[in-house]
C-alpha positions as CSV (number, residue, x, y, z in Angstrom):
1,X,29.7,27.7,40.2
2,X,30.7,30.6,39.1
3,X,33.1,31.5,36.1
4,X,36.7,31.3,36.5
5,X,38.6,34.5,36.6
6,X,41.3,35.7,34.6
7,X,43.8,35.3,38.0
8,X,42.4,32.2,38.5
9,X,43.5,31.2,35.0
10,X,46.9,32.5,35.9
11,X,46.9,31.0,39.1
12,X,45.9,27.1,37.5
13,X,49.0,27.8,34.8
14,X,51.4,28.8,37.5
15,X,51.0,25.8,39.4
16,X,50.4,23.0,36.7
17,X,53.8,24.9,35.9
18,X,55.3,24.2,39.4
19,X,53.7,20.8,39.9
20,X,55.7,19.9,36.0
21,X,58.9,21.0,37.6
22,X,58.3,18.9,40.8
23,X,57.3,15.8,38.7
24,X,60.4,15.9,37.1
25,X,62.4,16.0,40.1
26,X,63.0,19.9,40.2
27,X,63.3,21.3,44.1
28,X,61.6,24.4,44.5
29,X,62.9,27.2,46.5
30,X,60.2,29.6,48.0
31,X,62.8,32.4,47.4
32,X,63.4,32.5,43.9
33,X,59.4,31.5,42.7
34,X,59.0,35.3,42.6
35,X,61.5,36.2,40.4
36,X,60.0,32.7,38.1
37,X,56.4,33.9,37.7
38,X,56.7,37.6,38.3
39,X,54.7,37.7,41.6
40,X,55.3,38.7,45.2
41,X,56.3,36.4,48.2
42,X,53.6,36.1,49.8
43,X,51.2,34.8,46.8
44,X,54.0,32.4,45.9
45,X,53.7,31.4,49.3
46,X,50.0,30.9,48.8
47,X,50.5,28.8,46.1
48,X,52.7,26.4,47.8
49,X,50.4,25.9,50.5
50,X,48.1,25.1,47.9
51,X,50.5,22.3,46.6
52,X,51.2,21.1,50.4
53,X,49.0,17.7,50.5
54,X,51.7,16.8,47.6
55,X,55.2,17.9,48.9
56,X,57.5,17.4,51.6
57,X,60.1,20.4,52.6
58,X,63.5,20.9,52.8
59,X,64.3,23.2,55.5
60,X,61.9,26.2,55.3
61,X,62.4,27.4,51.8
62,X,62.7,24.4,49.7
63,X,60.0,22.0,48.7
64,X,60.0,18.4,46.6
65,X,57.7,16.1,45.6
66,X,56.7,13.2,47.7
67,X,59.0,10.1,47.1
68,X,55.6,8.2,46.4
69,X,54.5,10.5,43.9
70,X,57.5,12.2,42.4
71,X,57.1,11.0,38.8
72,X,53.6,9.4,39.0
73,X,51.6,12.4,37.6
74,X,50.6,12.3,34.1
75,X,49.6,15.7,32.7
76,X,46.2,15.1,32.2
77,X,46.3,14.6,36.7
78,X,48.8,17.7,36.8
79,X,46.1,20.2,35.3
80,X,43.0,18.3,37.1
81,X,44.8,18.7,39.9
82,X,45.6,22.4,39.6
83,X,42.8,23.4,38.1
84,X,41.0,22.6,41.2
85,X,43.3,23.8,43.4
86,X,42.9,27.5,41.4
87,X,39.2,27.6,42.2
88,X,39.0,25.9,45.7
89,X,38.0,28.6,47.5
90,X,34.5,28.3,45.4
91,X,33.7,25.0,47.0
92,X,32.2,24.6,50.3
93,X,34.6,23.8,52.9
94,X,33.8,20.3,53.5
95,X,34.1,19.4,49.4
96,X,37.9,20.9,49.8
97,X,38.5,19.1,52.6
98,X,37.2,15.7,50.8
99,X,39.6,16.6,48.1
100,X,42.4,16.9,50.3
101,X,42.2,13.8,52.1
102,X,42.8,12.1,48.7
103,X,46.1,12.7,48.9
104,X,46.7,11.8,52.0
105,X,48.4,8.1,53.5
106,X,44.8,6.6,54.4
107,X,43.4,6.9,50.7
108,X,45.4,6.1,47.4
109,X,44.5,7.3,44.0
110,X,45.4,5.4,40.7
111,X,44.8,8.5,39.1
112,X,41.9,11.0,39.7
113,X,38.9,9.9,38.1
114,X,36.6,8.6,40.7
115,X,32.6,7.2,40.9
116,X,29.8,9.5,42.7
117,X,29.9,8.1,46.4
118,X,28.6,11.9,48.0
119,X,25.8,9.7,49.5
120,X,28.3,7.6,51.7
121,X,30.4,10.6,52.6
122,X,29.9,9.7,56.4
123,X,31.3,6.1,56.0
124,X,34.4,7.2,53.5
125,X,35.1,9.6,56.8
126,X,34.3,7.3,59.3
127,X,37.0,4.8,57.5
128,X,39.4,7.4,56.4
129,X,39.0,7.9,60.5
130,X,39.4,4.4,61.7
131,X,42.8,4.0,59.4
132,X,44.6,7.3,61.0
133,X,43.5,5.6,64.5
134,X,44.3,2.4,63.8
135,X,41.1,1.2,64.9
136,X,39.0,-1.9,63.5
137,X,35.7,-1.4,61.7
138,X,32.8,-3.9,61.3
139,X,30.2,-3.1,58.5
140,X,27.9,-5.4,56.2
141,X,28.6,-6.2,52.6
142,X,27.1,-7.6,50.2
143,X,28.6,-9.0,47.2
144,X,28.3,-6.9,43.8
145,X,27.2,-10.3,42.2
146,X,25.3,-11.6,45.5
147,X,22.3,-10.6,47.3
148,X,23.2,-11.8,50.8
149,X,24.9,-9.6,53.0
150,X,27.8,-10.5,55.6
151,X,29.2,-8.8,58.4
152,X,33.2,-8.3,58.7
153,X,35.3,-7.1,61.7
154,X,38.8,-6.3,59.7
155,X,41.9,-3.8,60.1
156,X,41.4,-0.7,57.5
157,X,44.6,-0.3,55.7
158,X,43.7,2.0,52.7
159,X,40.4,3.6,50.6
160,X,41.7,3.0,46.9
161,X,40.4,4.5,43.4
162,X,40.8,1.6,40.8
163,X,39.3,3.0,37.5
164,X,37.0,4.8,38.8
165,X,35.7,2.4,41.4
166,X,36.7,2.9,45.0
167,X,38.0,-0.1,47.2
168,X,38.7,-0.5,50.9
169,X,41.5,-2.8,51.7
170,X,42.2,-4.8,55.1
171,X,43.1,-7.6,56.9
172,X,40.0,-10.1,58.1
173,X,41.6,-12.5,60.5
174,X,44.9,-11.9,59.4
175,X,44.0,-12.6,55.3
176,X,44.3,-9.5,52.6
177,X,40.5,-8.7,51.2
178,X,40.0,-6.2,49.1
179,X,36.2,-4.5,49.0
180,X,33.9,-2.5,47.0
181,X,33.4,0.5,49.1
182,X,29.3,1.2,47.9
183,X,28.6,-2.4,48.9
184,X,29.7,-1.2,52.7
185,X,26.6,-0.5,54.9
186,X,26.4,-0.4,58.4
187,X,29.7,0.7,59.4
188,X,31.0,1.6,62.6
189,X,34.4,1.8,64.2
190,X,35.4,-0.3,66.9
191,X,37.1,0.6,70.4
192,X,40.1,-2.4,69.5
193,X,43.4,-0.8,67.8
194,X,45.8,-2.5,65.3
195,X,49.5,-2.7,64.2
196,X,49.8,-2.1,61.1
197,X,51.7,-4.3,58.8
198,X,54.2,-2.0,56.7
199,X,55.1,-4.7,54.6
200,X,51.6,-4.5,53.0
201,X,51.6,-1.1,53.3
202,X,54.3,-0.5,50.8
203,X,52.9,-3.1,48.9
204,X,49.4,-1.2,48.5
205,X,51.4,2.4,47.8
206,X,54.0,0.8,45.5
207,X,51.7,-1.4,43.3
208,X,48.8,-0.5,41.3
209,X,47.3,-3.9,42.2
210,X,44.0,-3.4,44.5
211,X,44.7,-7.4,45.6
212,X,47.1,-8.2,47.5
213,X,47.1,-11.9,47.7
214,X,47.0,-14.9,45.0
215,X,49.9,-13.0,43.1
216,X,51.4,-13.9,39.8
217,X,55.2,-12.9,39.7
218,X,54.2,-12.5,35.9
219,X,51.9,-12.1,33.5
220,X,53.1,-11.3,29.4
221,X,50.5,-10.1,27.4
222,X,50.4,-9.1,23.4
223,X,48.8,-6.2,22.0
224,X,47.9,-6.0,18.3
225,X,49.8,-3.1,16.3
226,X,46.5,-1.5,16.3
227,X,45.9,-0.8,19.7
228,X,49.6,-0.6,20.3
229,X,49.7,3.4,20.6
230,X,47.2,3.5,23.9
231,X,49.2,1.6,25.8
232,X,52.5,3.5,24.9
233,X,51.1,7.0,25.8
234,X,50.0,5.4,28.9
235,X,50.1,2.7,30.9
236,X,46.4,0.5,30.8
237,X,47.8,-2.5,32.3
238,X,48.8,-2.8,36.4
239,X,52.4,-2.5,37.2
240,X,52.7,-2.4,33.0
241,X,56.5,-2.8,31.6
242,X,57.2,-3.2,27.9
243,X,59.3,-5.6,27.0
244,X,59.6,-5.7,23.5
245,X,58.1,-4.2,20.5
246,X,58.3,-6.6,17.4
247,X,59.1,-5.8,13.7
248,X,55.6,-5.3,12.8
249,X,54.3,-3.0,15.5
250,X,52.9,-5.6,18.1
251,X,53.6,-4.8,21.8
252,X,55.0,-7.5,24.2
253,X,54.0,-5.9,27.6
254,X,54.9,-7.6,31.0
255,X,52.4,-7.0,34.1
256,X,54.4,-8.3,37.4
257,X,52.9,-9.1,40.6
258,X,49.9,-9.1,39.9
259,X,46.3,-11.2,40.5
260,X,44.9,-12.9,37.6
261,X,41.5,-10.7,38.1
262,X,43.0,-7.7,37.5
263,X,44.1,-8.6,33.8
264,X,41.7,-11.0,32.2
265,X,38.7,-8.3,32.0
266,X,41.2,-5.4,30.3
267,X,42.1,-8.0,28.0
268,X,38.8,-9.2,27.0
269,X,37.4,-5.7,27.1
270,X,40.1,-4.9,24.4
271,X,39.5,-8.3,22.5
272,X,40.5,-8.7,19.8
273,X,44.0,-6.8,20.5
274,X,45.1,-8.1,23.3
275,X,45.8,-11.9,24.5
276,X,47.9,-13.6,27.1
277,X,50.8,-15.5,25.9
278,X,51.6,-16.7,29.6
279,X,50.9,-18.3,31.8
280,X,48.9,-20.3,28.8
281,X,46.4,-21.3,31.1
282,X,44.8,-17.8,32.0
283,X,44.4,-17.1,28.0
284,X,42.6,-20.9,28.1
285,X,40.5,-19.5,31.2
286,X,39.6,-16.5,29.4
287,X,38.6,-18.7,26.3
288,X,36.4,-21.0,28.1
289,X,34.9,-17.8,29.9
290,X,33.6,-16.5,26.3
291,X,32.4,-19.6,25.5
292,X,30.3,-20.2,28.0
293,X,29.1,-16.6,27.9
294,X,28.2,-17.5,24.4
295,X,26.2,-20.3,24.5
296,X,23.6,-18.9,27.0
């Protein structure tokens, strides 16, 4: 790829710039973005096409942040974000069009960092396909853990990055399953349609939760003084809240709605810093997990 240009610097400043001012609930108006950057009405036009897959309008000169997003972006998404969107035009059409679709209602991003999955590019489209048509899918999986594989007729509701790992979402008879999109094979999209349920929808785009079933309303875990800092410049834990810090530096964080599976491996990946003080029972599940991992 080739080097980025001193316009195309300018150009990923101006809109990490913009895409600030949006994240803080700013409304942009086309008219005056000249007079802002020093630049002419039709690049600053250009650039918020650029933004477009984020935005929603306001008449024809004013522009705002999605309602799902407005807030969301950290900085470190913010610059990825523009940084690509400054130097798009080097990528091969189809690469900016995979981009694109990111950010659109049939995939969900918890954040930007995402695995290699260029070899199934024809399934993530043929899914990202059934979901806008409302169409079922059937495919085989096979377990990450588990060497048999299963075929599944479901209702595609979402393609979701979890930490780097992406997951497709659905309904199988009526039940919320959440899988590992690599373990997919075999897919093809079905002539039957589906009404979506809106309820779980929101649920998926409101929550960073990739399960959607077996929720605890709850979940309090402590993090020692020491680790304390990484989870205040950011938020490690699903649906995190703080709700208290104590005298001595140690973090009482709160993770609501939220399946058990989600929060026992970060907590023992950050052992010793972090433990469950409730429900008592999942710390005494993670205990017995160690053990037994232990004495084998």
């Amino acid at each position: 790829m080739a080097a980025r240009s001193k316009s195309q610097e300018a150009l990923g400043i101006r809109l990490a710039d913009m895409l600030s001012r949006l994240n803080n609930g700013e409304t942009l108006d086309i008219t005056t973005l000249p007079d802002d950057y020093g630049i002419s009405l039709r690049t600053a036009q250009r650039d918020i096409s650029r933004l477009l897959p984020l935005l929603s309008t306001t008449g024809k000169r004013y522009y705002r942040l999605d309602q799902n997003k407005h807030g969301y972006l950290s900085q470190d998404e913010i610059q990825r974000f523009c940084r690509f969107a400054s130097i798009s035009e080097l990528f091969p059409e189809a690469d900016r069009r995979f981009f694109h679709e990111k950010l659109t209602q049939s995939i969900t991003v918890k954040g930007f960092q995402y695995e290699d999955i260029s070899s199934k590019r024809q399934e993530f489209d043929l899914i990202t396909q059934a979901i806008a048509e409302r169409r079922l899918i059937l495919f085989d999986y096979t377990k990450v853990s588990g060497s048999d594989s299963k075929s599944y007729t479901i209702a595609p509701y979402r393609l979701v990055n979890k930490n780097g790992i992406w997951y497709l979402i659905g309904l199988d008879n009526g039940k919320q399953k959440t899988y590992c999109f690599t373990q997919v094979q075999n897919l093809h999209i079905q002539p039957e349609t589906f009404e979506p349920d809106e309820t779980l929808l929101q649920q998926i785009t409101e929550t960073d939760s990739i399960y959607h079933g077996n929720h605890i309303s709850e979940i309090i875990v402590k993090v020692s003084p020491a680790a304390a800092g990484y989870f205040t410049r950011r938020a490690l834990l699903p649906n995190q809240e703080t709700v208290r810090r104590l005298e001595d530096g140690t973090l009482l964080l709160a993770s609501k709605n939220i399946n058990p599976q989600e929060i026992l491996p970060i907590v023992q990946y950050w052992i010793p810093h972090l433990s469950i003080v409730s429900p008592a029972e999942l710390q005494e599940k993670l205990k017995q997990q160690l053990a037994g991992y232990l004495e084998e």
